[in-house]
C-alpha positions as CSV (number, residue, x, y, z in Angstrom):
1,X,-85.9,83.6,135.7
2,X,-86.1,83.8,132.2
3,X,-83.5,84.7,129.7
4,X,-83.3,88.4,128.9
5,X,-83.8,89.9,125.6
6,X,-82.3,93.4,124.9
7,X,-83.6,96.2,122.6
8,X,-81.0,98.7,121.6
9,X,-82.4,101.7,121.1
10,X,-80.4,104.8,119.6
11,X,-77.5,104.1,121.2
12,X,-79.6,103.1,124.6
13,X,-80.5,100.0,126.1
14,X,-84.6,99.6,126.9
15,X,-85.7,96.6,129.1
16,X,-89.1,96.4,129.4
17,X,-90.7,93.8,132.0
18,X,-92.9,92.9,135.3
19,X,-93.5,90.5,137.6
20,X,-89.9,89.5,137.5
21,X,-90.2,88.7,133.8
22,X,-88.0,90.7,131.4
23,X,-88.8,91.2,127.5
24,X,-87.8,93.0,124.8
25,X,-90.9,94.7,122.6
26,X,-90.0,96.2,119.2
27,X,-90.7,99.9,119.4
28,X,-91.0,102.6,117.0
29,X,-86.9,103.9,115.9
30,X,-85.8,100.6,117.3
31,X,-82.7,99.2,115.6
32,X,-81.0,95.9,116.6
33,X,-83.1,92.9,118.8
34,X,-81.3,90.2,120.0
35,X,-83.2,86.8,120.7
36,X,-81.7,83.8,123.1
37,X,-82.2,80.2,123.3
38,X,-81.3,77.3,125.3
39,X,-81.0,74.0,123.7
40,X,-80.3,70.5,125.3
41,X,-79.7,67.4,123.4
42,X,-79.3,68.0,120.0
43,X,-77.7,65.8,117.4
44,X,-75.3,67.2,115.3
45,X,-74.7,66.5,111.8
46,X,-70.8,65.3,110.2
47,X,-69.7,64.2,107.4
48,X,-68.9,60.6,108.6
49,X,-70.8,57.6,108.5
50,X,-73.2,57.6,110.9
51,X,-72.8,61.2,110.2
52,X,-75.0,62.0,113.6
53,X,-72.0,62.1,115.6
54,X,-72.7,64.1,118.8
55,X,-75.1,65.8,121.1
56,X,-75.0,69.5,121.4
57,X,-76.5,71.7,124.9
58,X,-75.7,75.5,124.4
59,X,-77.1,79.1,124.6
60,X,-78.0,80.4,121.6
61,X,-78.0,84.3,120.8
62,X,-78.9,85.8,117.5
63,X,-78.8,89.7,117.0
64,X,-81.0,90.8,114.1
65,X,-79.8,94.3,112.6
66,X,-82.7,95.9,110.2
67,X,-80.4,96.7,107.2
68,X,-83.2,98.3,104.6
69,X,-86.9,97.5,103.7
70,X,-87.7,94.1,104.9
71,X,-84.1,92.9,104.9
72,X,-81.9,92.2,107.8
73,X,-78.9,90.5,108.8
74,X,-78.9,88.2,111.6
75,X,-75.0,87.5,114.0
76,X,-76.0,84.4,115.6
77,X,-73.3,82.9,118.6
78,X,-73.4,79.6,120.1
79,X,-71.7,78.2,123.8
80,X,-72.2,75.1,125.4
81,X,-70.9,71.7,125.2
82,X,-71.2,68.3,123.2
83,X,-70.6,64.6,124.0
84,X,-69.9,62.2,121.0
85,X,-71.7,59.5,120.1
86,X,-69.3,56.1,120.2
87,X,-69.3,54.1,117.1
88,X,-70.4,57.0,115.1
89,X,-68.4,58.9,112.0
90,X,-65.8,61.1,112.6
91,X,-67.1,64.7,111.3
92,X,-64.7,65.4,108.7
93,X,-65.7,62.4,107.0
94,X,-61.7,61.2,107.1
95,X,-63.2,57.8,107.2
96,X,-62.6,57.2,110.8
97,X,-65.2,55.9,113.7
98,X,-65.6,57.7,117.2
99,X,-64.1,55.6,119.9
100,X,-66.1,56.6,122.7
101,X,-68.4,59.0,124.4
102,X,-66.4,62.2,125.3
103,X,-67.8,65.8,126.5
104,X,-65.8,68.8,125.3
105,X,-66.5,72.5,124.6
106,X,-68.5,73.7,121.8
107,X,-68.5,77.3,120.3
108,X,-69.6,78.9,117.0
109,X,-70.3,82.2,114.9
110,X,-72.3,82.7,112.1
111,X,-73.9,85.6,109.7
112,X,-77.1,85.2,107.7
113,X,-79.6,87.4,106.4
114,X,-83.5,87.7,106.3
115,X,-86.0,89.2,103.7
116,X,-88.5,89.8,105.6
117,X,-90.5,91.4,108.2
118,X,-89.9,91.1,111.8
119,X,-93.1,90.2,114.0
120,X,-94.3,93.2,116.4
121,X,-92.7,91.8,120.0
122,X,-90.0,89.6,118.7
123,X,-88.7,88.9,122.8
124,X,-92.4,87.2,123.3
125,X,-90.6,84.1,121.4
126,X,-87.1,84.8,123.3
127,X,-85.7,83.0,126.5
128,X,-87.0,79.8,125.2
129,X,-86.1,76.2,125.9
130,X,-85.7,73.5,123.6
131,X,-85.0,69.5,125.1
132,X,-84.2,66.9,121.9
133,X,-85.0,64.2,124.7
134,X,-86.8,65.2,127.3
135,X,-88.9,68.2,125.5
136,X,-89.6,70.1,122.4
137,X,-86.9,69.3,119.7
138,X,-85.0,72.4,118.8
139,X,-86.0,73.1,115.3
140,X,-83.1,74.1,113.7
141,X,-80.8,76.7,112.7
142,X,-83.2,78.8,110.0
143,X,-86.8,77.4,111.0
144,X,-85.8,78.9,114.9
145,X,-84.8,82.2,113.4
146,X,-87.8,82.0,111.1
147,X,-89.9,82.2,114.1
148,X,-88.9,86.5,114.8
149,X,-90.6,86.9,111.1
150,X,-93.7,87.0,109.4
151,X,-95.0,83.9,107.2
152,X,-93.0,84.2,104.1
153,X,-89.7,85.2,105.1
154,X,-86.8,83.7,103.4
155,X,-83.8,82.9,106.1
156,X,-80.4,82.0,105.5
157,X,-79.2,81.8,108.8
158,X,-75.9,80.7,108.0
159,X,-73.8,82.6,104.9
160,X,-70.6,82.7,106.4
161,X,-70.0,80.6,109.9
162,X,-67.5,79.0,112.5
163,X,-68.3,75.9,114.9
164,X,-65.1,75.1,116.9
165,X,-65.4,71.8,119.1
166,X,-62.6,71.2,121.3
167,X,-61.3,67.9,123.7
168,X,-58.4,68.2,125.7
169,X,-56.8,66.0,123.3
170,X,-58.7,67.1,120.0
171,X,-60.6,69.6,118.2
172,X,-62.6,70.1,114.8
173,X,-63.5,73.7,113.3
174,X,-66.0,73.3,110.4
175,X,-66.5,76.6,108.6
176,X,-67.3,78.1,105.1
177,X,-63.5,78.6,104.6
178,X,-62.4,75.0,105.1
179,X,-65.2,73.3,103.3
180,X,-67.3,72.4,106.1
181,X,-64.6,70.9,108.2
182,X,-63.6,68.6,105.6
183,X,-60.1,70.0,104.5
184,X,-57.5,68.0,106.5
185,X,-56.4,71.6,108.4
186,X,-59.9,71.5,110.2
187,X,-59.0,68.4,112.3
188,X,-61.1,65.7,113.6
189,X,-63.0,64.3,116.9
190,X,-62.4,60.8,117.4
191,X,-62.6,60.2,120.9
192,X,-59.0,59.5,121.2
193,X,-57.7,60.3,125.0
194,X,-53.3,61.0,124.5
195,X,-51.2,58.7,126.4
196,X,-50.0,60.0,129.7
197,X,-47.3,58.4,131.9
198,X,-46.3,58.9,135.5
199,X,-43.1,58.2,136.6
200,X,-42.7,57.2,140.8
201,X,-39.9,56.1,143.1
202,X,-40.8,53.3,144.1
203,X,-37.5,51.9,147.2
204,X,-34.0,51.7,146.9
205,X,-32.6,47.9,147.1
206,X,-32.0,46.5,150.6
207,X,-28.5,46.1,149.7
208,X,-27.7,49.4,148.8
209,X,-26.8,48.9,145.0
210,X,-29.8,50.2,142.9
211,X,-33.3,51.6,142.9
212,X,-36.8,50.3,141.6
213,X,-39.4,52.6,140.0
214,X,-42.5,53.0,139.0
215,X,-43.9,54.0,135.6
216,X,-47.7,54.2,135.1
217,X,-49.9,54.7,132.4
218,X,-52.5,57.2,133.6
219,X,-54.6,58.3,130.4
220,X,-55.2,56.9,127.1
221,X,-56.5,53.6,125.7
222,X,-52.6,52.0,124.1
223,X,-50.2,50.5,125.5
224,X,-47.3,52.8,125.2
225,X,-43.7,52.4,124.7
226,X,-41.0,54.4,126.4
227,X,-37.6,55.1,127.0
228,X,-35.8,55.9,129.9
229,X,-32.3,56.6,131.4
230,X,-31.1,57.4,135.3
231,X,-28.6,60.4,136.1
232,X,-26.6,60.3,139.2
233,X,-24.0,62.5,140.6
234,X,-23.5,64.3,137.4
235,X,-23.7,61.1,135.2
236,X,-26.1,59.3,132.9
237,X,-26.4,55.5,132.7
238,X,-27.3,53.8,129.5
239,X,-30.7,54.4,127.8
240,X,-33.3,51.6,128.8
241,X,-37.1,50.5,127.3
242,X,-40.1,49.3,128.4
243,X,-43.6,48.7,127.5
244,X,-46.8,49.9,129.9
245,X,-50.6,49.2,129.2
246,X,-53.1,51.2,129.6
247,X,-54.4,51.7,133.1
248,X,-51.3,49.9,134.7
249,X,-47.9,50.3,135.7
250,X,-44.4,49.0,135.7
251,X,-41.4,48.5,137.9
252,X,-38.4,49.3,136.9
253,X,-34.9,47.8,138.1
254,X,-31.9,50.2,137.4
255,X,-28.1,49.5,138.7
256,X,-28.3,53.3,140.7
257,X,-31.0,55.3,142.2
258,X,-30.5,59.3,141.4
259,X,-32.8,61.0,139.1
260,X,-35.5,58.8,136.5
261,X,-36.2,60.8,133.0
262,X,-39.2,58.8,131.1
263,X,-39.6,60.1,127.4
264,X,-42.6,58.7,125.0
265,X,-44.8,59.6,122.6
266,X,-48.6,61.1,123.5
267,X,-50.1,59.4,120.4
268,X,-50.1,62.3,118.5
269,X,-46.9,62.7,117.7
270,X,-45.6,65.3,120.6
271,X,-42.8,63.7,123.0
272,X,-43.5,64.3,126.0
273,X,-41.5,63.3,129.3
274,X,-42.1,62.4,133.1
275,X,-39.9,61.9,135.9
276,X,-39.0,60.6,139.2
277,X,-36.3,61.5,142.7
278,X,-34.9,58.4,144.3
279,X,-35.5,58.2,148.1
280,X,-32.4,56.7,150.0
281,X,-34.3,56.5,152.8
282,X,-37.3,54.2,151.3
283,X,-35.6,50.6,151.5
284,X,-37.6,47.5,149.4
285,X,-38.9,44.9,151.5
């Protein structure tokens, strides 16, 4: 079913449709429209170098507000996702390159404003679909809002606007109050994945003195240093390192089994820690 388009109406709401097809018309006293659009696969523009640094798929809604005589103001919000583009430049333009393809969340507000004069059925041109790779290119922020008005129109679809983007590890805001993205408090994508380590009993010794453990590195693409100690019966034994590469693990030999505390560094500067409960009754072969 097709996207609906809303008319509100003095305070109502008036949906006018058949055949299982919703629409909005513009009627006479009729005040705010809101349009839709889906959009798949389009590239989005940083400051890096390449500065086509992602894909975008979201749903766009714009709400266009009649303000005075052929002039209007237009509230356009965005939802969907993007996946980087690996080798590309980071979009704050820090100087940095993507390191590999990653999906996060995508989100963004904006306000613009039009001089001009809305078509007659604005919602004929709502609910529509846009495919960069498989369809018809979405044509961008102010030619697609051009489309609700009459040739000659002059759109600014974007006066004062926020897109967040957001990894589980990262996340870049680029808006009209940090120059684009480009002040050093909008943050960056990269493609970096944080370290994350595991820490597992692995068996006691077969001769009752001391424990071996595990300590993995489950996420990231470093090697990462750690430290660790063991606590038993109320007491801490000296502080220990070790080294574990990316997407293995290593055993650990301490004098006592007891309780295993793994602290390290995500790769962003937070400390973070794991930890592990000997098993007596697990002997090493």
């Amino acid at each position: 079913m097709e996207l609906i388009t809303i008319i509100a109406i003095l305070g109502g709401l008036v949906l006018i449709g058949s055949g299982g097809t919703l629409a909005a018309h513009s009627l006479a006293g009729s005040t705010d429209v809101i349009v839709t659009a889906t959009i798949k696969n389009h590239p989005d523009n940083g400051h890096g170098t390449p500065s086509l640094w992602a894909d975008d798929s979201f749903t766009r809604t714009m709400l266009i507000h009649k303000t005075g005589v052929n002039a209007y103001t237009i509230t356009t919000t965005d939802k969907g996702t993007f996946t980087t583009r690996e080798g590309a430049g980071s979009p704050s333009g820090a100087g940095k390159t993507i390191e590999r393809k990653l999906t996060g969340a995508f989100k963004s507000s904006g306000t613009g404003h039009v001089t001009g004069t809305l078509i007659a059925n604005p919602g004929t041109l709502s609910g529509k679909s846009y495919d960069d790779v498989h369809g018809t290119a979405f044509p961008g922020s102010g030619a697609w809002a051009n489309i609700f008005f009459a040739g000659g129109a002059v759109v600014t679809p974007f006066h004062h606007h926020r897109f967040t983007y957001t990894t589980a590890d990262e996340r870049w805001v680029d808006a009209d109050t940090n120059h684009d993205g480009t002040d050093p408090s909008a943050g960056n994508i990269t493609g970096k994945l944080a370290s994350r380590l595991v820490a597992l009993n692995k068996c006691r010794l077969s001769n009752g003195h001391g424990n071996q453990w595990i300590v993995k590195n489950v996420r990231g693409d470093r090697p990462r240093p750690f430290l660790y100690h063991v606590g038993y019966q109320g007491k801490w034994g000296p502080v220990g390192s070790g080294t574990v590469a990316a997407g293995h693990s290593t055993i650990l030999t301490t004098p006592t089994g007891g309780f295993l505390a793994v602290r390290y560094y995500d790769g962003y500067g937070a400390i973070l820690w794991t930890s592990a409960r000997s098993n007596p009754s697990l002997l090493c072969p």
